[in-house]
N, CA, C and O atoms as a GROMACS GRO file, in nm:
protein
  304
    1UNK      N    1   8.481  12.835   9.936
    1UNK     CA    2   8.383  12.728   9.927
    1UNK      C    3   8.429  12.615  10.020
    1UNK      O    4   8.549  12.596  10.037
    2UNK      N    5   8.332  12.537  10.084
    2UNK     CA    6   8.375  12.470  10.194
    2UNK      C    7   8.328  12.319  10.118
    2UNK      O    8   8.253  12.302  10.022
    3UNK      N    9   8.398  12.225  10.195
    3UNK     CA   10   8.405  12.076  10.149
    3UNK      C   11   8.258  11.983  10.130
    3UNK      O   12   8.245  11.867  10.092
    4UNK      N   13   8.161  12.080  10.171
    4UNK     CA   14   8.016  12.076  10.214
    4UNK      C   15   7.916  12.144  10.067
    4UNK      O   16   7.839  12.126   9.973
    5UNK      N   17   7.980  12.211  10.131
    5UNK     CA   18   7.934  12.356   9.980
    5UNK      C   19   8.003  12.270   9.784
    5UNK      O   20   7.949  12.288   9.674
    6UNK      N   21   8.086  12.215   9.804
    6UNK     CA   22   8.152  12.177   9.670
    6UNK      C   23   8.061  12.034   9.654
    6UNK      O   24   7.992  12.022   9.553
    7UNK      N   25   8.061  11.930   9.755
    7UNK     CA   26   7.962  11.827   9.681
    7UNK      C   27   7.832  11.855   9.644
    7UNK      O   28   7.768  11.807   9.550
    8UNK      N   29   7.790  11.957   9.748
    8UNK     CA   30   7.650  11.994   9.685
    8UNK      C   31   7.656  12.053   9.570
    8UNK      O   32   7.571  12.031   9.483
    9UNK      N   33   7.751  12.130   9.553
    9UNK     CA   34   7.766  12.213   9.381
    9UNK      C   35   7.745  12.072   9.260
    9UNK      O   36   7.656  12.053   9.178
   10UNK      N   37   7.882  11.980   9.298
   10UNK     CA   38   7.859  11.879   9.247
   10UNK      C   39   7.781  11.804   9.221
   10UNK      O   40   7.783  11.757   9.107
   11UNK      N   41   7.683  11.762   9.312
   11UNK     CA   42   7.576  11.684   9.296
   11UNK      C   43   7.464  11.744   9.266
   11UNK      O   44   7.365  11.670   9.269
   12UNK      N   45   7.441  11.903   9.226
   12UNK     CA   46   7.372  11.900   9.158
   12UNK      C   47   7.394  11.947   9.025
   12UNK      O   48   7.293  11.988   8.968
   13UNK      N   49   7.498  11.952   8.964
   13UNK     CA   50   7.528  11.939   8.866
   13UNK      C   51   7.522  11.804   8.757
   13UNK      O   52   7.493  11.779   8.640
   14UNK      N   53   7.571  11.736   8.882
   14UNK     CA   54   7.547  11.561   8.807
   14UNK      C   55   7.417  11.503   8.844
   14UNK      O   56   7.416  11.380   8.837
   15UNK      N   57   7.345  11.539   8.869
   15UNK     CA   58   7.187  11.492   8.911
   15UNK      C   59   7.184  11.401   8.993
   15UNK      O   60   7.097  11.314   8.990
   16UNK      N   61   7.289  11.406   9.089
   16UNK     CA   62   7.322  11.309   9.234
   16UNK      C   63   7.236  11.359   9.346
   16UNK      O   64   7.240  11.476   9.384
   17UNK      N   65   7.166  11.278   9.392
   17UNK     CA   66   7.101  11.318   9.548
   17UNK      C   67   7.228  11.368   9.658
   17UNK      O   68   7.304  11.290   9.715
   18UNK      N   69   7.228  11.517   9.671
   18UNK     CA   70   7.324  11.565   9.764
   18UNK      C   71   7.306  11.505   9.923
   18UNK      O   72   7.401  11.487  10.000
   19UNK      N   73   7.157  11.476   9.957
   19UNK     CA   74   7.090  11.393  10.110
   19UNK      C   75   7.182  11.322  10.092
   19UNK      O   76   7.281  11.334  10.163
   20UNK      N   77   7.175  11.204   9.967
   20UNK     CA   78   7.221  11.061   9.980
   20UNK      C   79   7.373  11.061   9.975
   20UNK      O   80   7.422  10.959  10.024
   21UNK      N   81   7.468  11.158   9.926
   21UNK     CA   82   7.572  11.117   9.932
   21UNK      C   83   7.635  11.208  10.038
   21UNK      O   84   7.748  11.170  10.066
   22UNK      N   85   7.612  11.274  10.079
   22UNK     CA   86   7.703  11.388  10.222
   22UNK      C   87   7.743  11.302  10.272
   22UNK      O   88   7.852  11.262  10.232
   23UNK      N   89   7.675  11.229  10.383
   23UNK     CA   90   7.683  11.112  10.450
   23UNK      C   91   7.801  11.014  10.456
   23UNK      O   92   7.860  10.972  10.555
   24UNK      N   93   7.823  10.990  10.328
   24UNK     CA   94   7.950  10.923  10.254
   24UNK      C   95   8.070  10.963  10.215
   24UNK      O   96   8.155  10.887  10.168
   25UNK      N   97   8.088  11.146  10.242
   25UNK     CA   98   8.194  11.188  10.207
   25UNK      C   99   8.289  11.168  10.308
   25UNK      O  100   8.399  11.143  10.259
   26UNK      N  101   8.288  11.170  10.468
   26UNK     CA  102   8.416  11.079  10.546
   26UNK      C  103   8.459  10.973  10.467
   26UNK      O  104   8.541  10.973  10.375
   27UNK      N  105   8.396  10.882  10.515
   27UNK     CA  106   8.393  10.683  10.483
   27UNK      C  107   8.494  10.733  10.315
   27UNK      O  108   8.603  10.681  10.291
   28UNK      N  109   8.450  10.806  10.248
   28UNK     CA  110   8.548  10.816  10.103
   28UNK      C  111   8.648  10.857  10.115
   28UNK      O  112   8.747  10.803  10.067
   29UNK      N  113   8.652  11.008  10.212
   29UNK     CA  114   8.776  11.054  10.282
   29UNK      C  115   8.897  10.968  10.306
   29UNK      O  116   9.001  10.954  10.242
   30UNK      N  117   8.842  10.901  10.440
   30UNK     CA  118   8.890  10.782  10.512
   30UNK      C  119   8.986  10.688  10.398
   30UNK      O  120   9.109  10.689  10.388
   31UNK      N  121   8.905  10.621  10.331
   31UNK     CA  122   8.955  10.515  10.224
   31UNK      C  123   9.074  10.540  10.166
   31UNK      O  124   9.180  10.478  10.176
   32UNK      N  125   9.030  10.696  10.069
   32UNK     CA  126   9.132  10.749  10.017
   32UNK      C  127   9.267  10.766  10.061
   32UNK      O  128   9.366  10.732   9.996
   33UNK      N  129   9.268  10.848  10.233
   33UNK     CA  130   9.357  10.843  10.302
   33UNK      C  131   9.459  10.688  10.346
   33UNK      O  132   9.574  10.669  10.384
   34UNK      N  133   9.348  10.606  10.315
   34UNK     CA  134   9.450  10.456  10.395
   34UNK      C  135   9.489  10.397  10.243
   34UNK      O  136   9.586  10.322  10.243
   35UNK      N  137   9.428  10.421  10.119
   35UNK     CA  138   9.460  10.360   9.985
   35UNK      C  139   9.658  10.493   9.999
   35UNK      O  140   9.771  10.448   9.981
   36UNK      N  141   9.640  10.578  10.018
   36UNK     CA  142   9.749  10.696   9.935
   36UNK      C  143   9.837  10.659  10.048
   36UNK      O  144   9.946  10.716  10.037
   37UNK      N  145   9.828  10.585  10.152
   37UNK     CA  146   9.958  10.551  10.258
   37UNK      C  147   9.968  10.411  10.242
   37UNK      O  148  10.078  10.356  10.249
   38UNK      N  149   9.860  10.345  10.222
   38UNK     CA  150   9.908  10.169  10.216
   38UNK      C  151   9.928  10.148  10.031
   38UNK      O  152  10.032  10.090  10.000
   39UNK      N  153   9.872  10.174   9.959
   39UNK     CA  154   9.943  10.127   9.838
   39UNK      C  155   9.994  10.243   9.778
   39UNK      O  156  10.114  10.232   9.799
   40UNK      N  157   9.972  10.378   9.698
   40UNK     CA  158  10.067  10.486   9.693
   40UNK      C  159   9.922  10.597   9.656
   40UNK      O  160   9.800  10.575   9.657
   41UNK      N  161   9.995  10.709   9.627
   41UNK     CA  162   9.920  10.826   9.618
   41UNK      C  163   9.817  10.818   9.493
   41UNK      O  164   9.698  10.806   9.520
   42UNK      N  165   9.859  10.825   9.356
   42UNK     CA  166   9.758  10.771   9.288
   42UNK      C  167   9.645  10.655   9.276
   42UNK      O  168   9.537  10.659   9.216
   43UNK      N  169   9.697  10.562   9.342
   43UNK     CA  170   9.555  10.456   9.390
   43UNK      C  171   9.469  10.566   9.452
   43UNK      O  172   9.392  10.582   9.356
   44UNK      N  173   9.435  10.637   9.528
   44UNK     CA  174   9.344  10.698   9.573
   44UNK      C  175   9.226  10.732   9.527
   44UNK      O  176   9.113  10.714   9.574
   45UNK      N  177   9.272  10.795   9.409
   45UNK     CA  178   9.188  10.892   9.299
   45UNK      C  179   9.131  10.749   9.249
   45UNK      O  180   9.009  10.744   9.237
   46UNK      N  181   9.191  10.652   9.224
   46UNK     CA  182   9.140  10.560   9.059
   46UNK      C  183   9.071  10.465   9.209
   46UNK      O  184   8.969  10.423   9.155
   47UNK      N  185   9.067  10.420   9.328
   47UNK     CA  186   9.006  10.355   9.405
   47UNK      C  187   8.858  10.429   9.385
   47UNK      O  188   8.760  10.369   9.339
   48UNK      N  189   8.856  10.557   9.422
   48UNK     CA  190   8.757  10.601   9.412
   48UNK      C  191   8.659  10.588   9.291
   48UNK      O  192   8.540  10.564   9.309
   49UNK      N  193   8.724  10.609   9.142
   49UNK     CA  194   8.656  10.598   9.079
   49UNK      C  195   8.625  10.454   9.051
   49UNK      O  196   8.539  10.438   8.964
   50UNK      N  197   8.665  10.368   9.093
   50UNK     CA  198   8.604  10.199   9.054
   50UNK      C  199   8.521  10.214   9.150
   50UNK      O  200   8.407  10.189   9.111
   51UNK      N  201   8.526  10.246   9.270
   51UNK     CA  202   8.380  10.228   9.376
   51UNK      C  203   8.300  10.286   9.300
   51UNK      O  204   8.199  10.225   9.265
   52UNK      N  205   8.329  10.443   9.247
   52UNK     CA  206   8.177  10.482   9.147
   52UNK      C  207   8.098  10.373   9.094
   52UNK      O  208   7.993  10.319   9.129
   53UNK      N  209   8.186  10.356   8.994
   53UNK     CA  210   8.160  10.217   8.902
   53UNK      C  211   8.102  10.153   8.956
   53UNK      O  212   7.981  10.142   8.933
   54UNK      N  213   8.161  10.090   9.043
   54UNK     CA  214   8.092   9.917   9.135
   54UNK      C  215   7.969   9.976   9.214
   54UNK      O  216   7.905   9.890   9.275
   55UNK      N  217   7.926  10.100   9.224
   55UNK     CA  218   7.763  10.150   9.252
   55UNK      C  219   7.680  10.188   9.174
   55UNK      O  220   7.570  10.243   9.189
   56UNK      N  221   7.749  10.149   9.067
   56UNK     CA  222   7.584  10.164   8.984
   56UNK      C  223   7.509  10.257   8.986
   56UNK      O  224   7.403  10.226   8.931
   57UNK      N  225   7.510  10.375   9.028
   57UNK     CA  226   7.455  10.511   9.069
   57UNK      C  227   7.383  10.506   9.167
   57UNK      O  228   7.302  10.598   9.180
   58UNK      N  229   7.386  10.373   9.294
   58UNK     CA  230   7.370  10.320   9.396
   58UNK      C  231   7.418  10.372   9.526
   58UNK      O  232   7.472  10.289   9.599
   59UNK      N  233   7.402  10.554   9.587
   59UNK     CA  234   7.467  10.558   9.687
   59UNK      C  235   7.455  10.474   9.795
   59UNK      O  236   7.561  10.461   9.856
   60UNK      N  237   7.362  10.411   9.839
   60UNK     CA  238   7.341  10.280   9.968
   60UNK      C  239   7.464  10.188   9.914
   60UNK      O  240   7.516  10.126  10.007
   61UNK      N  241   7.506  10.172   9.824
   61UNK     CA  242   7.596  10.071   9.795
   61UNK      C  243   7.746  10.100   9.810
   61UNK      O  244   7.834  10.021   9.775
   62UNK      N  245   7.768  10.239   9.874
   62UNK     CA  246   7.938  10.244   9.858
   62UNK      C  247   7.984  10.247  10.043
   62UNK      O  248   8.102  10.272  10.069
   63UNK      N  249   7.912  10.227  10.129
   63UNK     CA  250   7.992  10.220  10.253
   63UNK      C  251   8.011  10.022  10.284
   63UNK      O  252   8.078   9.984  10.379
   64UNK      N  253   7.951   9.931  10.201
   64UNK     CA  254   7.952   9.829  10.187
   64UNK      C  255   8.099   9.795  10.090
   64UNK      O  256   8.177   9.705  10.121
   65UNK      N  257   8.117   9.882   9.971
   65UNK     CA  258   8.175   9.864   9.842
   65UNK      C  259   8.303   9.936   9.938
   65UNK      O  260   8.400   9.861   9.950
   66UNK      N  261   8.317  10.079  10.011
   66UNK     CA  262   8.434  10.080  10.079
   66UNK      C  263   8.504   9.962  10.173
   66UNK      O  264   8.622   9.930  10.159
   67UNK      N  265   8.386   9.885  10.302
   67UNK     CA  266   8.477   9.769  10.362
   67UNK      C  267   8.486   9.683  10.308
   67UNK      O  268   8.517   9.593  10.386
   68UNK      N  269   8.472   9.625  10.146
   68UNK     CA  270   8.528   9.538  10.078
   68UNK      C  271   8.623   9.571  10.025
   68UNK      O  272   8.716   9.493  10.002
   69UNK      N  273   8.623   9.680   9.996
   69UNK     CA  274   8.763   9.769   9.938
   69UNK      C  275   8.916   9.750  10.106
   69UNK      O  276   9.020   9.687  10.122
   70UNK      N  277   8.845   9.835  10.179
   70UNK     CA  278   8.916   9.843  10.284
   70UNK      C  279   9.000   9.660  10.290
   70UNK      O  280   9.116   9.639  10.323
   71UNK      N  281   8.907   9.561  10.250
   71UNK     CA  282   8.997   9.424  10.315
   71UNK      C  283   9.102   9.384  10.241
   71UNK      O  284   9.171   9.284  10.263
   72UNK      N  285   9.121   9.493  10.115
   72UNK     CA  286   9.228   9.440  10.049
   72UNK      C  287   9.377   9.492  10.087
   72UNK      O  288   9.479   9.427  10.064
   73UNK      N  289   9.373   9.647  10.162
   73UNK     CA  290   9.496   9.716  10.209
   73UNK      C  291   9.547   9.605  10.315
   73UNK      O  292   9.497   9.512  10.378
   74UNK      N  293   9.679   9.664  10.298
   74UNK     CA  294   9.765   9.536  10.352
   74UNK      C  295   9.759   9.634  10.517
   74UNK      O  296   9.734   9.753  10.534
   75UNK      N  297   9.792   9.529  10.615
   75UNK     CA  298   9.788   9.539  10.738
   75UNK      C  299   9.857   9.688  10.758
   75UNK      O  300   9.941   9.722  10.675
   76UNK      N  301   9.818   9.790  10.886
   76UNK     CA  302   9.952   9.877  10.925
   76UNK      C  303  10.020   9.861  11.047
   76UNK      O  304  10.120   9.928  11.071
   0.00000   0.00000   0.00000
């Protein structure tokens, strides 16, 4: 199963628009990757899930909710 193939499984399991969130799986990628090297490996996972949170079931709202996220990692 490919990284493509699993959110769509996902999203339609959770009654998520698979259109609306593909789009967003880099930009989450991304985040994750600079949260698990600038503050440690478990921030990653729990970053992610407060952006859930802070969208409201709002996908338009998490590449906004990532560069507010992004301004808090400390410089590299």
């Amino acid at each position: 199963m490919t990284l493509t193939d699993w959110v769509d499984a996902v999203c339609l399991d959770l009654d998520l628009p698979a259109a609306d969130v593909q789009p967003l799986v880099h930009g989450a990628l991304d985040l994750t990757r600079d949260v698990a090297h600038g503050i440690e490996r478990p921030a990653a996972p729990v970053t992610l899930l407060l952006l859930g949170l802070a969208a409201q079931g709002d996908p338009a709202r998490i590449p906004t909710l990532i560069d507010q996220v992004r301004q808090l990692l400390p410089p590299t």
